[in-house]
C-alpha positions, 0 to 999 in steps of 0.5 A, spaced: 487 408 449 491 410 454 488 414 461 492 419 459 491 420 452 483 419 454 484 425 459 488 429 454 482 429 449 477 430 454 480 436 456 482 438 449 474 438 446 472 441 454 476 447 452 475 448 445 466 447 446 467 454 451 465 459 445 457 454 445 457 457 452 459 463 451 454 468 456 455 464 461 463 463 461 463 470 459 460 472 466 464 467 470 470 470 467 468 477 469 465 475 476 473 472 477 475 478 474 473 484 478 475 478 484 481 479 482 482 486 480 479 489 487 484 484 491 489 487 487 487 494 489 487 493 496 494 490 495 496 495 491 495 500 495 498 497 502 504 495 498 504 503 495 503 505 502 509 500 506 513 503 500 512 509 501 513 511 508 518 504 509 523 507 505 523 514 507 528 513 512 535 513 511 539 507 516 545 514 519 539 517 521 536 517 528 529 520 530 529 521 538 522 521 542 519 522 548 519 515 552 514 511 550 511 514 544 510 512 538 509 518 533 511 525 533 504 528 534 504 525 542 512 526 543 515 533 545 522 535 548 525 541 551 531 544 548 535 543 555 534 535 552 536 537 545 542 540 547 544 534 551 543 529 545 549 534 542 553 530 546 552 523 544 557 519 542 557 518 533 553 524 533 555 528 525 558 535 526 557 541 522 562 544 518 563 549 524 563 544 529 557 544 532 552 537 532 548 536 525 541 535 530 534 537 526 529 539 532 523 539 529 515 541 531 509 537 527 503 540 527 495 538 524 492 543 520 486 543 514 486 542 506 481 541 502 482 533 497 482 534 490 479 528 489 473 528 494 472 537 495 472 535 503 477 536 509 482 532 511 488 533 515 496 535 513 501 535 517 505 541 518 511 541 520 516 546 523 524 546 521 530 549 523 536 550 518 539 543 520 532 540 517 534 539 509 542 536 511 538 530 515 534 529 509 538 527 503 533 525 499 529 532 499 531 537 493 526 544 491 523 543 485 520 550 483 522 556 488 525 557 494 526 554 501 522 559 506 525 565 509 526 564 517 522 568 521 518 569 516 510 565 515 513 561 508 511 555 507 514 550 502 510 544 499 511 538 499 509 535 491 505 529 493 501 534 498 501 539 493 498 532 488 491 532 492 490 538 496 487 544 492 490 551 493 498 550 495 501 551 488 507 556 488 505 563 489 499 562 493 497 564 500 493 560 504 491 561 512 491 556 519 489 559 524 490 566 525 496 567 520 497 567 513 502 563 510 505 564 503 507 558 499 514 560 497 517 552 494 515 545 491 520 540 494 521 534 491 523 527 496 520 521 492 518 515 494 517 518 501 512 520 507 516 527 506 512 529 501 505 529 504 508 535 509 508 543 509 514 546 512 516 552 515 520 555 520 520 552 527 521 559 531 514 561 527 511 555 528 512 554 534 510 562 536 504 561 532 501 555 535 502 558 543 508 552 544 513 555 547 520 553 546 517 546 546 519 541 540 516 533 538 521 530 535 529 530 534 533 527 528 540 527 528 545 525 523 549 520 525 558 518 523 555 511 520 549 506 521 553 502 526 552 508 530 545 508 531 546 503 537 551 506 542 547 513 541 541 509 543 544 507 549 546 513 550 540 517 549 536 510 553 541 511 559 541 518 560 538 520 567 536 528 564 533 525 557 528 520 559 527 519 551 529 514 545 532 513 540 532 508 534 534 508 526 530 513 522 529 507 517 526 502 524 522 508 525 518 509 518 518 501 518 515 500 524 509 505 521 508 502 514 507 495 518 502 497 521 498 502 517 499 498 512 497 491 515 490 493 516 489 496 508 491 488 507 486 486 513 481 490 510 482 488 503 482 480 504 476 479 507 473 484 502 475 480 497 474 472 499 467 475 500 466 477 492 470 470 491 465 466 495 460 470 489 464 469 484 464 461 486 458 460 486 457 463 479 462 459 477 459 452 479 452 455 476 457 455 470 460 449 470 453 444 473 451 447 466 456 446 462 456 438 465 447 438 463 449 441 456 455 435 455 451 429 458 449 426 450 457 427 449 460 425 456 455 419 456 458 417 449 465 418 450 464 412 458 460 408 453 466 407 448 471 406 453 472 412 456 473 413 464 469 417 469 476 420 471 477 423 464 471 427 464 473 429 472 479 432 469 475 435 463 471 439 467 475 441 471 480 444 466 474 448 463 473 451 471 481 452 472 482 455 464 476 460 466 479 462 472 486 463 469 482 468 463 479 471 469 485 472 473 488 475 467 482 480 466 482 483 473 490 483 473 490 487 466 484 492 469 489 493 475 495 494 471 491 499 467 486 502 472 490 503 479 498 502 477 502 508 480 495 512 481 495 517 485 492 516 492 492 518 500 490 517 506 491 517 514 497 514 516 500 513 524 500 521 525 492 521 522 494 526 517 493 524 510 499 520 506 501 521 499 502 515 496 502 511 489 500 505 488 504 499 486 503 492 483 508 487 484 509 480 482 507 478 489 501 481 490 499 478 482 501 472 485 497 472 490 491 475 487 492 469 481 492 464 486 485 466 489 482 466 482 484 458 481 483 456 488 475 460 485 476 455 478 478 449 483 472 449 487 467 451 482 469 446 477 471 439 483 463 438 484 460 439 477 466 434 475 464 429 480 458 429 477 461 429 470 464 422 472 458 419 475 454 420 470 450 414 469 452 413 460 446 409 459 441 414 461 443 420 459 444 417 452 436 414 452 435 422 456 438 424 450 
């Protein structure tokens, strides 16, 4: 008989005799399959967050920002600055001749999180009346957009999803004001729905900041215009600001945030992989102690040592693939497209879904096996070696 026939036999009935262990390869099967379902979680999550706040901005549109920062919450312009940026060049114009510029104010405030009843922060955002025509994605969902200068708000859906108390119709209070939710907007797939928006002349009287702004987006003729109005805004003595893509901008936020989700979840899970391990190759020296009549019987006719190797060694593997299958169906069922929140870049909570992928599936499988191949290359050794004279006359 052929090495290969031999093997193929051995792993055929190494395989079929798993049910006679059934609480064992049970347990090992669970222990991989929560491996596998956190790692995806915690995947899931950085994917659904990168997805998110990566694709919330679009390639004509440039935010500008003080010098040196790195979000809106430690930026600020003057409006001296923003009119200066009217007259760099690929700059959108209005219907009535004037530049297509959101200057815009953010600003920290509390909620209440559905999910856990404490606080958390929100960002509420102050925009003029270029703010909706800078952001093409966004549509009012229910109501109406807020009166200028008036203390309304408008609610993004994703905040509304995790917050108590901002359905349409409701008055809520920040600070020393009460502001009235007068609409529900809609930007799916982006950081804007997290937001609360009001006017900016409001905001900015409201919360004592002067005539002072954080930001500035401004609609561009074409994303091949982005370059000369950086330059302009880079090379501007008066300005002392810069500018890229929006796109670059929320990019370079989800990388970041999103890299410490998936650095947390990776560590997190090798640990439990490292449980799971150790469960796996309790299974598998018993699965070997179990066989040894069978194994000795199978060398003394002429079987070799490599085939019984092979034999545990597809038993381990099958066990994993089962445990990889397992903890991918309950992420899928469990975690695919829930609803979550947490901090981003500005340390106000983003909204967000998660989202599996074949990526991130492909991953997690890939940490299952390699848990099957650890778990099963010493038992199988083992296997191989045993002595069959002795485990027939143990027998």
């Amino acid at each position: 008989m052929s090495l290969l026939t031999q093997t193929g036999s051995v792993i055929v009935i190494n395989v079929r005799s798993i049910p006679q262990r059934l609480w064992m390869s049970l347990a090992t099967v669970v222990s991989i399959a929560l491996v596998v379902a956190v790692l995806l979680g915690f995947l899931s999550l950085a994917n659904g967050f990168r997805q998110t706040v990566g694709g919330s901005g679009a390639p004509d549109v440039a935010i500008v920002l003080r010098d040196g920062s790195t979000a809106e919450l430690n930026s600020t312009l003057s409006r001296d600055q923003i009119d200066l940026l009217g007259q760099a060049p690929g700059v959108r114009l209005r219907a009535d001749g004037r530049p297509l510029i959101s200057p815009e104010l953010m600003l920290v405030v509390d909620g209440i999180k559905k999910s856990s009843g404490t606080k958390a922060n929100m960002p509420l955002r102050g925009i003029g009346p270029n703010g909706l025509q800078v952001r093409k994605q966004v549509r009012l969902r229910e109501g109406r957009m807020f009166a200028p200068g008036t203390s309304e708000i408008v609610v993004g859906s994703g905040l509304l999803r995790e917050f108590n108390g901002f359905e349409l119709g409701r008055s809520i209070r920040f600070g020393a004001q009460t502001w009235k939710v007068v609409g529900v907007f809609e930007a799916p797939g982006t950081v804007f729905e997290s937001e609360l928006w009001a006017d900016v002349a409001v905001v900015q009287s409201l919360f004592n900041r002067g005539a002072s702004f954080q930001s500035a987006r401004v609609a561009l003729t074409s994303p091949a215009a982005v370059a000369a109005f950086a330059a302009y805004v880079k090379n501007e003595p008066r300005l002392q600001l810069e500018a890229k893509s929006e796109q670059a901008y929320f990019a370079s936020q989800a990388e970041r945030s999103g890299a410490l989700i998936t650095y947390f979840g990776w560590p997190l899970g090798i640990i439990m992989a490292i449980g799971a391990t150790a469960g796996a190759l309790n299974t598998m020296y018993s699965s070997v102690s179990a066989r040894a009549a069978e194994i000795a019987t199978l060398r003394v006719i002429g079987f070799s040592g490599f085939s019984a190797f092979a034999g545990t060694m597809a038993e381990a593997m099958v066990l994993s693939l089962l445990g990889a299958i397992l903890g991918t169906a309950i992420c899928a069922l469990g975690f695919n497209g829930l609803s979550a929140s947490t901090l981003g870049a500005g340390f106000t909570q983003v909204a967000f879904r998660l989202q599996m992928g074949p990526a991130l599936v492909s991953q997690a499988i890939i940490l299952a096996l390699v848990i099957g191949l650890v778990g099963g290359i010493f038992p199988g050794l083992r296997a191989a070696r045993q002595r069959p004279l002795l485990a027939l006359s143990a027998a």
